[in-house]
C-alpha positions in Angstrom: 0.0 0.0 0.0 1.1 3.5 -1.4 1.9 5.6 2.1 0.5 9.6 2.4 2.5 12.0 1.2 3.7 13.6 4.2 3.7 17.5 5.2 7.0 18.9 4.2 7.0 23.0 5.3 8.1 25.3 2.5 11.1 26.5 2.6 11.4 30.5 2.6 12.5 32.3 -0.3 16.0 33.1 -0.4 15.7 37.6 -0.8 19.0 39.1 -2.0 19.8 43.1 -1.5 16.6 44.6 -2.8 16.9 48.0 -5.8 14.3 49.9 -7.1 12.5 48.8 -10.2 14.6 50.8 -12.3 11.7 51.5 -15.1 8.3 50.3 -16.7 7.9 46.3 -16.6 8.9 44.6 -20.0 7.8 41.4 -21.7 10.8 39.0 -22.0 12.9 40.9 -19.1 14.4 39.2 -15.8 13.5 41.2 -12.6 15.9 40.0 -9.8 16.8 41.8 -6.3 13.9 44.2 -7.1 11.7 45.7 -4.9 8.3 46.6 -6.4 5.7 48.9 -4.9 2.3 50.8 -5.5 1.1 51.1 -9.0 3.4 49.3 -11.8 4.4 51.2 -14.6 4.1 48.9 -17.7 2.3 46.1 -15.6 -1.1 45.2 -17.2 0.3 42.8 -19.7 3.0 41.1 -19.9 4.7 38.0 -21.5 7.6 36.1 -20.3 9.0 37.6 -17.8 10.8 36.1 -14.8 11.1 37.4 -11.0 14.0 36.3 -8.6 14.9 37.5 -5.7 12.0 40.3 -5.4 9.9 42.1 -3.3 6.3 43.0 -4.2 4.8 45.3 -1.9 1.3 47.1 -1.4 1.3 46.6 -5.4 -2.1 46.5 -7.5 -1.9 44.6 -9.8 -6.3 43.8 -10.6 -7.2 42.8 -13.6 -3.8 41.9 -15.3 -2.9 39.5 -18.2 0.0 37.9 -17.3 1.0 34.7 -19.5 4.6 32.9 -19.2 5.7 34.2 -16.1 8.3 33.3 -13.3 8.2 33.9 -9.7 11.3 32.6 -7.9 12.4 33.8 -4.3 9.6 36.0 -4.0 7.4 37.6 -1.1 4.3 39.2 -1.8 3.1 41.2 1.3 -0.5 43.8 1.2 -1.2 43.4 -2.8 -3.9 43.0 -4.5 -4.0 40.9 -7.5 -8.3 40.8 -7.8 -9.3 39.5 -10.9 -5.5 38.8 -12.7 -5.1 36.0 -15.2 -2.1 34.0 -14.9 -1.8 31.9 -18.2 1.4 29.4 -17.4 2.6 30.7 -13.8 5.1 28.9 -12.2 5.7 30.1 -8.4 9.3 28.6 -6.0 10.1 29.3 -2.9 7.1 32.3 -2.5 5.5 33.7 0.3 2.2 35.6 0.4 0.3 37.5 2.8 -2.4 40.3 3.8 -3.1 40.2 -0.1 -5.8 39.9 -2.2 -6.2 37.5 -4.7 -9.7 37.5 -5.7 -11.0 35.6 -8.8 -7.3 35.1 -9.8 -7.6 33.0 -12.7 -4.5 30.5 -12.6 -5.2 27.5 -14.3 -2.3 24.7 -15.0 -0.4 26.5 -12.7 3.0 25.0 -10.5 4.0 25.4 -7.2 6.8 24.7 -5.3 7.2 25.7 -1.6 4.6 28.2 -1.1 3.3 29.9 1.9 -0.1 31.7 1.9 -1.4 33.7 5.0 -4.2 35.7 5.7 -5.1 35.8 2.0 -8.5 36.2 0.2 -8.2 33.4 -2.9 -12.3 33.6 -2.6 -13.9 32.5 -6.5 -10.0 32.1 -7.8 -9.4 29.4 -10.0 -6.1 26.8 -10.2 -7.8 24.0 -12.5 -5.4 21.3 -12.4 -2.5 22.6 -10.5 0.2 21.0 -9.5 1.9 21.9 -6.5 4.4 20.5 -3.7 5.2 21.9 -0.2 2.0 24.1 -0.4 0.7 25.3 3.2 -1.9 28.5 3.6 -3.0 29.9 6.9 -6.3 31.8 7.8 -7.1 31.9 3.8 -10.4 32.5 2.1 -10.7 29.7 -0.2 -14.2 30.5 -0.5 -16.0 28.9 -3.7 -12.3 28.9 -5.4 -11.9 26.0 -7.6 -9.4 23.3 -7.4 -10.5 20.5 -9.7 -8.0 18.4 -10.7 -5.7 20.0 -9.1 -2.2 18.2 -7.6 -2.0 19.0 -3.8 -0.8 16.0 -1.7 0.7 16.8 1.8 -0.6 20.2 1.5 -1.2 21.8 4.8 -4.5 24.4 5.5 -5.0 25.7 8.7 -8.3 28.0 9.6 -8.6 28.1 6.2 -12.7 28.8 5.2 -13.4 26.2 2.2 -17.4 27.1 2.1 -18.2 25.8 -1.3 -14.6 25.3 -2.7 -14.3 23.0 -5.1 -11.8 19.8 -5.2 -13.4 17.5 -7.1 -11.1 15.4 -9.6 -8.0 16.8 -6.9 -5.1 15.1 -5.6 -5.7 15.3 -1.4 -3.3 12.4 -0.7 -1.4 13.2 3.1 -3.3 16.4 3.1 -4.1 18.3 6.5 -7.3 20.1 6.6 -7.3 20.5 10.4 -8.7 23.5 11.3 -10.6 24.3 8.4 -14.3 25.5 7.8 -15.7 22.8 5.5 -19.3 23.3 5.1 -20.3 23.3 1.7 -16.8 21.8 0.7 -17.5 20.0 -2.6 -15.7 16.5 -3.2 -16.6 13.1 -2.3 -14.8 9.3 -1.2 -11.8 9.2 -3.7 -10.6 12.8 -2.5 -10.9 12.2 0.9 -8.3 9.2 0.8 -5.6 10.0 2.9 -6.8 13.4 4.0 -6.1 14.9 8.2 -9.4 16.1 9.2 -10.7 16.6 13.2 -13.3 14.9 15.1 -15.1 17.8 14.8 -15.0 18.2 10.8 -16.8 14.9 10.4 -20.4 15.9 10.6 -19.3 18.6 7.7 -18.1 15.6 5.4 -20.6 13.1 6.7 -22.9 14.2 3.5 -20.0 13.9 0.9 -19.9 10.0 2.2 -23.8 9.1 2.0 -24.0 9.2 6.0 -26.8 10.8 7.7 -26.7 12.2 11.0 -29.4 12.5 13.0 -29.9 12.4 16.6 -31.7 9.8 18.5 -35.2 10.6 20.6 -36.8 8.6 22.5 
């Protein structure tokens, strides 16, 4: 028998001596030590571009078209990101939090040792993801959809999952401890293998065909 995956924490990004973007974001450019702020110059679309190293902070970035993009060694901290499209996003070693992502729109995307906390991902959509060494704290996952999506040994901790869809998704090792999920929508297959609390069973007792009713008399 095939053994959980087990929870592995991310590991931080590695942030170098941070410089001022030094103009207007460019397609096919590589941002690295850069530390980004406020309203981007150049920002609403863009096209192969990579970030290492970098720095995003109080940026607003709603609404953008990003396709081909990079983020490596990266910490996003108060942005908001509200309805961006990601079109091939690949994210390593990044942290997130206090931001706002949502309705992102990041299908297919890949993640490798990322942190999210205190981050609104309500209605945002990673269709078949694949990610590894994912862990997000006090999130709003909130009707966001996750269908066939890759997540084993993820880690979500107070996260709210009202209505979030993970149908089709890879749960294996995954510890939902702590979470809201009412209204969570997946069934038997995604549950194999997932960390839930005493508690959280009368939430899932539906998704199994149980009914729970109390005894009078």
């Amino acid at each position: 028998m095939t053994r959980p995956a087990l929870p592995v924490a991310p590991k931080p990004p590695k942030l170098g001596n941070l410089r001022p973007l030094p103009g207007p974001l460019e397609d096919e450019a590589v941002y690295r030590e850069v530390a980004l702020a406020g309203d981007l110059p150049g920002g609403q679309t863009l096209r192969s571009v990579t970030f290492e190293k970098c720095v995003f902070r109080g940026v607003t970035l709603r609404g953008v078209n990003w396709q081909r993009v990079r983020f490596q060694d990266v910490r996003f901290e108060g942005c908001d990101l509200s309805g961006a499209a990601w079109d091939d996003v690949a994210l390593e070693r990044v942290e997130v939090s206090d931001c706002r992502l949502l309705g992102l729109q990041a299908p297919g995307a890949r993640l490798r040792h990322v942190r999210l906390d205190r981050t609104v991902l309500a209605l945002s959509v990673w269709l078949k993801a694949d990610a590894a060494h994912l862990r997000l704290d006090a999130c709003d996952l909130s009707e966001a959809v996750f269908m066939g999506a890759k997540l084993p040994g993820a880690v979500l901790r107070g996260c709210q999952l009202a209505r979030t869809d993970l149908r089709g998704a890879l749960l294996d090792g995954a510890d939902l401890r702590g979470c809201d999920l009412r209204g969570v929508r997946l069934g038997p297959a995604e549950l194999q293998g997932v960390t839930v609390e005493p508690t959280q069973l009368l939430d899932l007792a539906h998704l199994l065909g149980v009914k729970v009713e109390t005894l009078e008399g």
